[in-house]
PAFIDO-914000 format. One record per residue (C-alpha): x, y, z. Coordinates in Angstrom, 1 decimal. Last residue first. Layout:
BEGIN
X=X	Y=Y	Z=Z
...
END
This chain:
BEGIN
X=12.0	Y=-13.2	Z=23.4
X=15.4	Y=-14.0	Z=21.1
X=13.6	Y=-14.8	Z=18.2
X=11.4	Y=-11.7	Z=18.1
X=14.8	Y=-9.0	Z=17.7
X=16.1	Y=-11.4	Z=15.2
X=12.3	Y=-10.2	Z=13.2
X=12.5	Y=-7.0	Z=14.1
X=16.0	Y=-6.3	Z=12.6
X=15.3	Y=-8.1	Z=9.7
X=12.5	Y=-5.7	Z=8.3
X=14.4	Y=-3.0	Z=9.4
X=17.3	Y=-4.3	Z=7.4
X=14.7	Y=-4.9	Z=4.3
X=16.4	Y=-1.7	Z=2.3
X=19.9	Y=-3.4	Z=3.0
X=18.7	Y=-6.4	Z=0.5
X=18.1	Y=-4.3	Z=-3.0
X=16.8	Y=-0.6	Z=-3.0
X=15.7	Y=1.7	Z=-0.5
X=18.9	Y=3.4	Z=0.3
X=19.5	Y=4.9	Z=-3.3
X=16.0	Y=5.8	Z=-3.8
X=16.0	Y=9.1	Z=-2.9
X=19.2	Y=10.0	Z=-4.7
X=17.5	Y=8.3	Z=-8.2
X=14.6	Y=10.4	Z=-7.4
X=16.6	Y=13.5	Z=-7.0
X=18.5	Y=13.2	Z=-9.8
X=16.1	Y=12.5	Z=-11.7
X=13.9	Y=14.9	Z=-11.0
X=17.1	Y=17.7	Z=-11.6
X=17.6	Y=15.7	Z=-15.4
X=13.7	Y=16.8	Z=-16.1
X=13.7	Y=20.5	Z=-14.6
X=16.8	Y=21.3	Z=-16.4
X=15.5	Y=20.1	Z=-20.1
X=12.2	Y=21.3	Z=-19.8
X=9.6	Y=19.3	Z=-20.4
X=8.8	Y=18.5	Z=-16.7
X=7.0	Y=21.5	Z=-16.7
X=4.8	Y=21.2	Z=-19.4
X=3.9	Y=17.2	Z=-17.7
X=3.2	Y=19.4	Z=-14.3
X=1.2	Y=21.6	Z=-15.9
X=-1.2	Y=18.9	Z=-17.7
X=-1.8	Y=17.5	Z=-14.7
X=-2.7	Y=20.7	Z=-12.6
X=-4.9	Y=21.6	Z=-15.5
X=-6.7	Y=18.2	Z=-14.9
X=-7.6	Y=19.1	Z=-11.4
X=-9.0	Y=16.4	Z=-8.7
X=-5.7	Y=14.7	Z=-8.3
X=-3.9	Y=17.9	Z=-7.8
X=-0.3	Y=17.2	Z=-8.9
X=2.7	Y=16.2	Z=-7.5
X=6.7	Y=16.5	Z=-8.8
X=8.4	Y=13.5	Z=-7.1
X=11.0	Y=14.2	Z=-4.5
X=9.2	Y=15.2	Z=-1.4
X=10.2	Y=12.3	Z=0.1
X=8.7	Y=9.9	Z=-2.7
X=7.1	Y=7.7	Z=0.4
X=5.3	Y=10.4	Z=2.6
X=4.7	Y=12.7	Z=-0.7
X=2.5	Y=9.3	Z=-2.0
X=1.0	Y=9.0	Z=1.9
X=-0.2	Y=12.8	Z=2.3
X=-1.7	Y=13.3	Z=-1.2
X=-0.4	Y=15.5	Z=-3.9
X=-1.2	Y=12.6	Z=-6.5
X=2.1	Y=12.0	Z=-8.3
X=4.5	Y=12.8	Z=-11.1
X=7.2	Y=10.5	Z=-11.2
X=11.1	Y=10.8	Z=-12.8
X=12.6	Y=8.2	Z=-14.6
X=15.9	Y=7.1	Z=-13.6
X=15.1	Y=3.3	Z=-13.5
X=14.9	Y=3.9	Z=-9.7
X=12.6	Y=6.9	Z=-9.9
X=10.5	Y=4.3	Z=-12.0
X=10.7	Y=2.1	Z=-8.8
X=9.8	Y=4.7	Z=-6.2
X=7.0	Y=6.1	Z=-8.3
X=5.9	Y=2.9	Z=-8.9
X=5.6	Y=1.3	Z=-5.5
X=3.4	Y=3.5	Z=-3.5
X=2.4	Y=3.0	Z=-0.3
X=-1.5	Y=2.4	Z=1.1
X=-2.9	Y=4.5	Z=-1.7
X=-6.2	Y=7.0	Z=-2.3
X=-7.1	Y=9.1	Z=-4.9
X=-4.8	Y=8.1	Z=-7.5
X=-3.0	Y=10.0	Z=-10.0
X=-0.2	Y=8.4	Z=-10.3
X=2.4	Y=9.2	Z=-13.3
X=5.7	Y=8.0	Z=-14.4
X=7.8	Y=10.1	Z=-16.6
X=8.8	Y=9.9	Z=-19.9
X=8.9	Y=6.4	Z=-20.0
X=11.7	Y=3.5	Z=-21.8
X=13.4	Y=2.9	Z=-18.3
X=9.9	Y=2.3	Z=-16.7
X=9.4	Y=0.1	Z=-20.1
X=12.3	Y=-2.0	Z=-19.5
X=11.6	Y=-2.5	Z=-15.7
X=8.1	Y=-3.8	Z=-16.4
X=9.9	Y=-6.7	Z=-18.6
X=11.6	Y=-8.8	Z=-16.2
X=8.5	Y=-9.6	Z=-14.6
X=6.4	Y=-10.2	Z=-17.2
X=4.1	Y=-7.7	Z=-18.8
X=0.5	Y=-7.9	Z=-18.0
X=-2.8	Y=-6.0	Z=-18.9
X=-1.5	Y=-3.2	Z=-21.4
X=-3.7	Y=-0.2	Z=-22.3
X=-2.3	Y=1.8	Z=-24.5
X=-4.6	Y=5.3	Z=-24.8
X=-6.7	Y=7.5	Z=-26.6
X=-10.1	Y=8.9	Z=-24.6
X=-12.9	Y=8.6	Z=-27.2
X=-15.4	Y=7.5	Z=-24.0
X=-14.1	Y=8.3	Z=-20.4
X=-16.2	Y=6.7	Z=-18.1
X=-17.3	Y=3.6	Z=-20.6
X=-13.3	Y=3.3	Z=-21.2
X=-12.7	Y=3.7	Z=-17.4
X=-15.0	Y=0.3	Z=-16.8
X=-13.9	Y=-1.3	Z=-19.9
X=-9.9	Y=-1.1	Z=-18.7
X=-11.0	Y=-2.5	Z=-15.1
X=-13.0	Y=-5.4	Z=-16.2
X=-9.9	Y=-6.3	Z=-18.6
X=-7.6	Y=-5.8	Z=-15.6
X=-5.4	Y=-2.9	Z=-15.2
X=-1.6	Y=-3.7	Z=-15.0
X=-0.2	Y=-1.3	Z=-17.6
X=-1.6	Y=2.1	Z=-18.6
X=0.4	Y=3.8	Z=-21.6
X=-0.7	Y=7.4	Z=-22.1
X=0.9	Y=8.9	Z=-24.9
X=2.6	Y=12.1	Z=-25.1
X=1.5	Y=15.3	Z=-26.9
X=-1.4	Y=16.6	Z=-24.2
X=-4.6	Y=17.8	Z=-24.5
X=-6.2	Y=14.8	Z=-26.2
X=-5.5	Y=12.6	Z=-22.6
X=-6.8	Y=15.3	Z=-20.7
X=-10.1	Y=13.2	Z=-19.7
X=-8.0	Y=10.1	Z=-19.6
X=-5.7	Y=11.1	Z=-16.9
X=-8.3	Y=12.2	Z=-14.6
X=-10.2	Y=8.8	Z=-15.6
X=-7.5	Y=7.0	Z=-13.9
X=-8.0	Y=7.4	Z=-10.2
X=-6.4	Y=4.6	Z=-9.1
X=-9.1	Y=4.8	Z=-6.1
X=-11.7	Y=3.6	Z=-9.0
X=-9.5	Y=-0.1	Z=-9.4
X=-7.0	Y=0.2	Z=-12.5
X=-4.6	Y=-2.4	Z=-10.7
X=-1.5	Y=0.2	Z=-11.4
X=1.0	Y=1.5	Z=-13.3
X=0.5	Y=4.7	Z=-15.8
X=3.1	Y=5.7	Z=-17.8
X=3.8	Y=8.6	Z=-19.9
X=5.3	Y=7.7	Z=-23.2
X=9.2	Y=8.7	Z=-24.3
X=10.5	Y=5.6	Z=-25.7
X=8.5	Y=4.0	Z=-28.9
X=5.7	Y=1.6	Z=-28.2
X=4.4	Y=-1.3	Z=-29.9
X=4.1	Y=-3.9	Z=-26.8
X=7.0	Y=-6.7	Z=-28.0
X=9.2	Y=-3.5	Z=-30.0
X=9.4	Y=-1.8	Z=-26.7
X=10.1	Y=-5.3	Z=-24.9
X=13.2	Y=-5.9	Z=-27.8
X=14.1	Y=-2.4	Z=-27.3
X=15.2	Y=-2.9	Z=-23.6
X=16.3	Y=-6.4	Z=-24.1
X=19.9	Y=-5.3	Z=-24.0
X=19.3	Y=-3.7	Z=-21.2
X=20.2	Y=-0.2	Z=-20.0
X=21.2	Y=0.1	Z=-16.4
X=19.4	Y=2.7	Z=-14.4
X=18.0	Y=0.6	Z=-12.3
X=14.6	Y=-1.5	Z=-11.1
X=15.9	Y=-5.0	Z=-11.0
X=17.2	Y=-4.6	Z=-7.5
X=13.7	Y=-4.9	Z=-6.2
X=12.7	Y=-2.1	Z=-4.1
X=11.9	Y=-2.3	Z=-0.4
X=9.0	Y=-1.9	Z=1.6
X=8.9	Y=1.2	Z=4.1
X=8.9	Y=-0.3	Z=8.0
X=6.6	Y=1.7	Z=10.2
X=6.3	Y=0.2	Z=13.4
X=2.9	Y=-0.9	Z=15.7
X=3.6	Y=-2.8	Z=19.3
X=0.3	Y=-3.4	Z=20.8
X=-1.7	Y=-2.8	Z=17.4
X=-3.3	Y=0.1	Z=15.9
X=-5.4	Y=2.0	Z=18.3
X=-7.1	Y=4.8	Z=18.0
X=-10.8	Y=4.5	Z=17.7
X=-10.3	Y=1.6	Z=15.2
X=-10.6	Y=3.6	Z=11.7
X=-8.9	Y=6.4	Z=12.8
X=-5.5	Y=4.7	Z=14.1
X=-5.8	Y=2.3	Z=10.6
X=-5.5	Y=5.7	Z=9.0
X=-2.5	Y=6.7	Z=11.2
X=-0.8	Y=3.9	Z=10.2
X=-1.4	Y=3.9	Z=6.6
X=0.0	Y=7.0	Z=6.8
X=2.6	Y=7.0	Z=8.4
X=4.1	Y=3.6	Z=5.6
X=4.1	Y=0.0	Z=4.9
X=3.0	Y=-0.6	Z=8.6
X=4.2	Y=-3.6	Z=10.1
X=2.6	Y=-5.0	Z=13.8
X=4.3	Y=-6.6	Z=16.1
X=3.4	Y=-9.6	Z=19.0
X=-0.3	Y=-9.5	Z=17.1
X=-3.3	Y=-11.0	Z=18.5
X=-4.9	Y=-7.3	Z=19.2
X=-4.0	Y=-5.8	Z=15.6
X=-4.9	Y=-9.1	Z=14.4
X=-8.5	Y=-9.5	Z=16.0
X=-8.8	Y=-6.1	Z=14.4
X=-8.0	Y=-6.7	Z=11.3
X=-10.2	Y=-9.9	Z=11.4
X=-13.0	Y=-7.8	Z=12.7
X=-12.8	Y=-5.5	Z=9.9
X=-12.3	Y=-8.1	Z=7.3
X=-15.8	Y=-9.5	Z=8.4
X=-17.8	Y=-6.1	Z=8.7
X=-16.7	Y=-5.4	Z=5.0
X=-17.0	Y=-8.7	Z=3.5
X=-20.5	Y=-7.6	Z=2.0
X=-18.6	Y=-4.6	Z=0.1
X=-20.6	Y=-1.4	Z=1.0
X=-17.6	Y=0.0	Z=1.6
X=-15.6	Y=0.2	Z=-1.3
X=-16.5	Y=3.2	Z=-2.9
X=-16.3	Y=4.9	Z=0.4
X=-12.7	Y=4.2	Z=0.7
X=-12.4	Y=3.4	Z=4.0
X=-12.4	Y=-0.7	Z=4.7
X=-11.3	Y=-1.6	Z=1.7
X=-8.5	Y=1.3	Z=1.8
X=-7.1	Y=0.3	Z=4.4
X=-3.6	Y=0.0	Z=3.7
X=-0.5	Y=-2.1	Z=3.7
X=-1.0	Y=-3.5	Z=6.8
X=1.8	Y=-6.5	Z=8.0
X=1.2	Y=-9.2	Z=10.5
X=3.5	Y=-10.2	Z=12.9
X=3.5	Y=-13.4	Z=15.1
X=5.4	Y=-14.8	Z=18.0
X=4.3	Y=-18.2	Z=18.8
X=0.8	Y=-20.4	Z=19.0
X=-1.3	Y=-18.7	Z=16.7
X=-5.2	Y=-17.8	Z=16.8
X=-7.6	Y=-19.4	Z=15.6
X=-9.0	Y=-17.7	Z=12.8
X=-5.1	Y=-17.3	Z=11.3
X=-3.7	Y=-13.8	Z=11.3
X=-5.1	Y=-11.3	Z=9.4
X=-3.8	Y=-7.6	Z=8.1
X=-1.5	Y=-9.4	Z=5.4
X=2.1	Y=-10.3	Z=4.6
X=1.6	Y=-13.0	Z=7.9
X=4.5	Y=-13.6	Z=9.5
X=4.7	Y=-16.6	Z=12.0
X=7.6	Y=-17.0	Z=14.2
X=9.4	Y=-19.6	Z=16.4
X=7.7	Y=-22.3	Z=15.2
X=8.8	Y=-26.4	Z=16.2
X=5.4	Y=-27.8	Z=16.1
X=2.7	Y=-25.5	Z=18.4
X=2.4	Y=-23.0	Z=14.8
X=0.1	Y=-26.0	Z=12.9
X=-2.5	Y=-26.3	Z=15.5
X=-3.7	Y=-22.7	Z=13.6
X=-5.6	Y=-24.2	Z=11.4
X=-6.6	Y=-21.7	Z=8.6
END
């Protein structure tokens, strides 16, 4: 990217990634790190872009007027992963939730059920399906529990790839749904479960917890960082532990209590007033 562009009339560049252009930039700039999981995840690092994406990251990290961390713990990990430092001016600034994701029923609620072939009451899984995601744990209990699994968002190569890890396993598997759509069937779930290994934030939990539908998640740092405590967790190395927590949400009590919390959780980070932060930095870099 050229970065000649940014002398004309630019009072800020943000970037929604960990890079900033090759050249550098000519006004205030922030970048934002989700995670670094490319980097990290052992799986992932023998990539051949590896050394390159690092020392773009970093070039960013040093280039950067302010630098937006989706959550603690993606902040601390890029602290490890560059000796400590993680930008001149780092901040933590959770991502907002899309007003979509409610407790309002829709019209069009049964209409997407009836689109996919479900019936209310599945266990959903949300995510890219990539190994961090973590979904074989789910698969390999799969015949030991009385709900469906219904996995949205993983990519043909993906689905194949846990299908030849997990042979037999039953499950919906569901590539894309529109927009308007994935709100319906968080509405429509039992719960929401995420199993993974490894994230940068988070969004499903917080947006099913929105739609009133409780979450089960990995008991890892950065997922009980961003549900607050207020998703039931689960070892995500331990099928039992799974299967435990979807028993326990059975009951009646237990299930309308995790939605209440969830929905309380939530409450602040949905819609426009969950991007003040956001906003806040960026006014506060137009008047330098």
């Amino acid at each position: 990217m050229k970065a000649d562009f940014s002398r004309h009339g630019f009072d800020l560049f943000i970037s929604p990634y960990p890079k900033l252009p090759l050249f550098g930039i000519h006004c205030p700039s922030v970048h934002t790190v989700h995670d670094v999981l490319d980097l990290t995840y052992p799986p992932y690092k023998k990539r051949l872009r590896k050394f390159f994406d690092k020392q773009r990251l970093w070039k960013a990290l040093s280039a950067a007027t302010l630098t937006w961390y989706d959550s603690t713990w993606s902040l601390e990990e890029t602290k490890a992963l560059n000796g400590g430092y993680a930008g001149s001016n780092p901040r933590v600034r959770p991502l907002g939730i899309d007003d979509r994701f409610s407790e309002c029923i829709q019209q069009s609620d049964t209409t997407v059920l009836q689109k996919y072939g479900l019936r209310e009451g599945y266990i959903l899984i949300v995510g890219n399906g990539s190994p961090h995601k973590n979904l074989g744990e789910l698969l390999n209990i799969s015949d030991r529990i009385s709900r469906k699994l219904v996995f949205i968002g993983a990519s043909d190569r993906c689905r194949q790839y846990w299908e030849r890890q997990c042979p037999a396993k039953r499950a919906i598997w569901i590539e894309r749904v529109g927009n308007t759509e994935m709100a319906c069937l968080m509405r429509s779930a039992f719960c929401l479960a995420q199993p993974s290994l490894m994230e940068g934030y988070g969004y499903p939990p917080l947006e099913a917890m929105a739609c009133g539908t409780p979450a089960i998640v990995s008991h890892i740092p950065v997922l009980v960082e961003t549900t607050g405590g207020n998703a039931l967790t689960a070892d995500p190395g331990d099928g039992a532990s799974w299967i435990a927590a979807f028993q326990y949400l059975e009951n009646e009590n237990v299930y309308q209590t995790q939605v209440e919390k969830g929905v309380r959780w939530v409450a602040n980070r949905s819609g426009r007033k969950a991007w003040l932060q956001h906003v806040n930095d960026i006014e506060e870099l137009l008047v330098l």
